[in-house]
N, C-alpha and C positions, 0 to 999 in steps of 0.2 A: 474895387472891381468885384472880389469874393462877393462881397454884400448886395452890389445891385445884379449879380446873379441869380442868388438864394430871392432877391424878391420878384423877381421876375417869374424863378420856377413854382414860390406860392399863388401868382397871379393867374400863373397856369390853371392852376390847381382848382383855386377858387371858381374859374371862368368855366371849368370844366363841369364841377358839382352842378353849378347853376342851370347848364345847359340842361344836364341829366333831368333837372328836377321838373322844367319845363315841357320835355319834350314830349309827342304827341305817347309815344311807347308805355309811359309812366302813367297818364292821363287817363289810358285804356285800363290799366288793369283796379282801378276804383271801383269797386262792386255797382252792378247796375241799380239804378232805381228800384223800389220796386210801387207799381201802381198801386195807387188807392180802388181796390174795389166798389162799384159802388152799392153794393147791396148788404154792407156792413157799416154797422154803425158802432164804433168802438166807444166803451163808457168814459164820459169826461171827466174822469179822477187819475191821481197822479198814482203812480206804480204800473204792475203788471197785471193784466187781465187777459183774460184766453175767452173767446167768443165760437161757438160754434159756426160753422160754414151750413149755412141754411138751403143752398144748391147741391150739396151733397154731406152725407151722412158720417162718412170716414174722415174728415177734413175739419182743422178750425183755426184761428185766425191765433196771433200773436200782436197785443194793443200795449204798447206804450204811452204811459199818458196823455191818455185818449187821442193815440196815433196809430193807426196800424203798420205794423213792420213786417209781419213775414205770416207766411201762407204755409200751413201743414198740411199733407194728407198722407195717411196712413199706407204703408204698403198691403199687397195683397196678402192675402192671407193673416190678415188682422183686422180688430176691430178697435174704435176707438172710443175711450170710456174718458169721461170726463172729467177727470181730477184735479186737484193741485199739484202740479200741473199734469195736464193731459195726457194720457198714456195709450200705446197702440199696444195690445194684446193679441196673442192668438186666441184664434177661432174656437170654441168651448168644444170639444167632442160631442158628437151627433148633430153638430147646427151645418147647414148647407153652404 
């Protein structure tokens, strides 16, 4: 009787994870999509590449073998210079 207790409190148990793992709560917090824009064309080779963002100047793209993933733009009061990898600086003294 000890025994078919103990398996009945793991059956809890088990039924319980599964639910957690399913439910809508869990589901939500998976990072959203994020769009393919379409006025970037990420290079079809495998690794990392940084694309500038052609609609604005401060901004560039992050490509995974030739996939875009994620969308940068520079905070204000910075500029964005194009390195390996990409870096947002401040504004040089006397620029507007």
């Amino acid at each position: 009787m000890f025994v078919s207790a103990k398996i009945k409190q793991v059956a809890a148990v088990v039924g319980l994870g599964w639910v957690t793992v399913v439910s809508p709560g869990v589901a939500h917090a998976q990072p959203p999509h994020i769009p393919q824009d379409t006025d970037i064309t990420c290079p079809d080779i495998a690794g990392i590449n940084y694309v500038r963002d052609a609609n604005d100047s401060n901004a560039y793209y992050l490509c995974v073998d030739g996939e875009q993933h994620h969308h940068f733009r520079c905070p204000q009061l910075t500029i964005l210079v194009m390195a390996m990898p990409p870096k947002c600086l401040p504004f040089p003294h006397g620029m507007p």
